[in-house]
DRENMIFI-197818 format. One record per residue (C-alpha): x, z, y. Coordinates in steps of 0.02 Angstrom, whole numbers, plus 50000, padded with zeros to 5 digits. Last residue first. Layout:
<sites>
XZY
...
</sites>
This chain:
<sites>
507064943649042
505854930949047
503964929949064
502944914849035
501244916349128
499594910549033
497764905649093
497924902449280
496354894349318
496464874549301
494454873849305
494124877549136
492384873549049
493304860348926
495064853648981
495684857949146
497354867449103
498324881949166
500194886549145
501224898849246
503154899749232
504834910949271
503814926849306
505154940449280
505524954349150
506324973749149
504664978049248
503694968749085
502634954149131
500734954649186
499134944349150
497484949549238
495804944749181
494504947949344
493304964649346
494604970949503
495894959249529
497374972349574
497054986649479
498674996549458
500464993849492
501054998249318
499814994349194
500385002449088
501944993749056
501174978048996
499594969449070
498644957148953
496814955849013
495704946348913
495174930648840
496174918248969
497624931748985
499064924048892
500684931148914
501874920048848
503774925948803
505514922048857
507544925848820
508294917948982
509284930649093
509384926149262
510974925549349
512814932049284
512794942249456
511044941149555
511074928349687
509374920949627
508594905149656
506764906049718
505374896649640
503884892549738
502524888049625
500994874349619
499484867949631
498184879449501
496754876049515
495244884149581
495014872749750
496864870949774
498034885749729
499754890149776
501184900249713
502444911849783
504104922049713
504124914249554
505934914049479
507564904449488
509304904649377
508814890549268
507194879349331
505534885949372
503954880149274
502354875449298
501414872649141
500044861849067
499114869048927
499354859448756
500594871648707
500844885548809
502954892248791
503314872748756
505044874548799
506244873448937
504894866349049
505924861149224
505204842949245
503264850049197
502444844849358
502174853349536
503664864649544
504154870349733
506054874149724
506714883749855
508294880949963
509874890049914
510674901950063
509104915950045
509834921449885
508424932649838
508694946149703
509224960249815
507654969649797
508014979149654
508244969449495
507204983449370
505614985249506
505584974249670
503664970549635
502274957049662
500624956449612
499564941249612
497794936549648
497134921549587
495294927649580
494894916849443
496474923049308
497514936049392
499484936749426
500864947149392
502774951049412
502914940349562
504504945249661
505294958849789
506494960649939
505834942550019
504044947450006
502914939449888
502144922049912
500164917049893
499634898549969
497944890549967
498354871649952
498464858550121
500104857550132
501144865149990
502624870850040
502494872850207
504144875750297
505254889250357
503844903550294
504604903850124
506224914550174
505114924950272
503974927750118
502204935850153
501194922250108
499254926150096
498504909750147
496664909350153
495044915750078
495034925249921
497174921349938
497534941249915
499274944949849
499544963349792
501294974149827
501944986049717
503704993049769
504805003449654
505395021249727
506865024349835
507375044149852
507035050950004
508425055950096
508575074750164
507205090050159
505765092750061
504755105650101
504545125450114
503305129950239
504165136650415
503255124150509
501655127550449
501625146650434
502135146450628
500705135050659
499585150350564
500395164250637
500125153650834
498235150550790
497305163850874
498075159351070
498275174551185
500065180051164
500935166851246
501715158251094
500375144451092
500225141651255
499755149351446
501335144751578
501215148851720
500895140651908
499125152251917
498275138151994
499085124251869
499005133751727
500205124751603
499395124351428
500655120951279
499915119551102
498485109351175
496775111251117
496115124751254
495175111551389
495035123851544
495265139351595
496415153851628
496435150851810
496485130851791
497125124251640
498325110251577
498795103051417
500095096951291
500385095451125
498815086751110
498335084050955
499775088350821
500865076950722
501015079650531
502055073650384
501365080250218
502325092250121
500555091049972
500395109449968
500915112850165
499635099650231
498455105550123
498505123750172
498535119350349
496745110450317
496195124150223
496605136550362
495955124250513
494295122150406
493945140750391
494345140950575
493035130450604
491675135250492
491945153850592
491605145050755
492945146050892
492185155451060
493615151551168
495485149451147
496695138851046
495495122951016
495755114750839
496905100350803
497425083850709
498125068850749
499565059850666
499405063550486
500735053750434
500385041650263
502025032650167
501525019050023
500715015949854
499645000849887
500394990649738
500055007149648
502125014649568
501515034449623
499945040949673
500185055249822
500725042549993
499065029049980
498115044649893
498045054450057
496875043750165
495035045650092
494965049449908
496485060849961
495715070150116
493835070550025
494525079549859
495675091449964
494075095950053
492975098449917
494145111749859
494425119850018
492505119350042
491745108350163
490515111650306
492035110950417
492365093950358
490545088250435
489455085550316
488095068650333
486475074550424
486755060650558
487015060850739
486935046650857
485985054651008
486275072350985
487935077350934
489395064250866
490815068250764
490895050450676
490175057150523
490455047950338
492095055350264
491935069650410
491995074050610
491965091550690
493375098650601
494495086250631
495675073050558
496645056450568
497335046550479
499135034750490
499745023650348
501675019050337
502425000350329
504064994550327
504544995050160
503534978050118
504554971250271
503404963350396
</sites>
């Protein structure tokens, strides 16, 4: 799947909360329901919960979220904690312009009666209709109010991608272009989408992070084979002495790597199709004492409590370098970084 193909989904209601399934009787805790939440606490649960995935920019799991369920009965005896909820609800949805689908949109009744959630009733003894903008339903101001918010309208601009590779306990490849053959057989293997490339990688955990940020994600030239690099034939220069180094040649960068037992095995370089190529001014990043992330830290955590080495977003991984002397196990220990 396309790292720009994916959107988050949640779902809320009153009766349920961050730790209650909804339930009544049999299977009920003491945990707060959303409707026993104040506006305030609210917003905090909705974005420590779902939200934050679409509101915190340039995180490798920054993406879209819909709300695609949510509702409130129309008719009835509707508690007061209820409606309170439906109001702060609405007025989060408007706040943050969140995408939204309603639950159900449609329902039936019989003689006035019947299951009141849907914004549409058809009353199937009466043979009329009994909805939202019939006259007898409490929420129709408020959905009105909701539709009629101010929000953003037209394209959306693109933003960078963040993605994180996870090999804790298999394969985590997500290159098409990589996927043709296996590159490594037998080794633990981590690859970045086609549209972006490794910016990033940690020390024990091996996890990476990749991004499209600078170069776009039109870097790939998918017509030139890759390169997988198990020995030092492409070192330019001795960017870690003493440490061995995996390096790609001119033109290429790291867009996978792989790991056997705790060492490192190898990279996947890509060749690139960008105009004039690769630049080739480069500096090492160590990260064997200590984290050394530039640009803020751009992408955020993505090997909690584990070191964590990082390039510049104007910069790209061209080389990782790891050795086995002493108490090291061929952990990633430096990453050469050229611009």
């Amino acid at each position: 799947m396309g790292s720009d193909k994916l959107v988050y989904s949640a779902h809320f209601y009153s009766y349920t909360g961050p730790n209650h399934s909804g339930a009544n009787g049999i299977g009920e805790t003491h945990d707060p329901r959303y409707r026993d939440l104040s506006a305030t606490d609210l917003a905090k649960v909705i974005e420590q919960s779902a939200t934050f995935v679409a509101l915190r920019n340039d995180f490798h799991y920054t993406r879209p979220i819909w709300i695609s369920e949510f509702g409130i009965p129309g008719r009835g005896i509707i508690g007061a904690t209820d409606i309170s909820w439906f109001d702060n609800f609405l007025g989060y949805l408007k706040t943050n312009d969140l995408d939204f689908a309603y639950w159900p949109l449609v329902g039936f009744l019989e003689n006035g009666y019947g299951n009141g959630w849907a914004l549409l009733n058809w009353d199937r003894q009466r043979n009329v209709s009994d909805g939202l903008y019939d006259g007898n339903d409490w929420r129709r101001d408020r959905w009105l109010e909701l539709v009629n918010a101010t929000s953003a309208s037209g394209p959306i601009g693109n933003s960078t991608k963040w993605s994180m590779l996870n090999v804790d306990y298999s394969d985590y490849a997500k290159s098409h272009f990589l996927s043709k053959s296996d590159w490594d057989v037998g080794a633990r293997k981590a690859a970045c989408n086609d549209d972006m490339r490794l910016i990033g990688i940690s020390r024990k955990m091996h996890r990476g992070l990749c991004t499209d940020a600078m170069y776009g994600g039109q870097l790939l030239d998918s017509s030139a084979p890759s390169v997988t690099v198990t020995n030092e034939r492409f070192v330019s220069t001795d960017w870690a002495a003493t440490f061995s180094k995996l390096e790609c040649p001119a033109n290429h960068y790291v867009i996978g790597y792989a790991i056997r037992g705790a060492r490192m095995s190898s990279v996947s370089c890509a060749k690139t199709k960008r105009e004039g190529g690769l630049g080739g001014n480069g500096r090492t990043i160590w990260f064997d004492k200590g984290d050394n992330r530039a640009d803020g830290n751009l992408g955020g955590e993505f090997a909690l409590s584990d070191y964590k080495g990082q390039c510049r977003t104007n910069e790209y991984v061209a080389g990782i370098a790891y050795t086995l002397r002493g108490l090291n196990s061929g952990w990633p220990a430096a990453i050469y970084c050229k611009s």
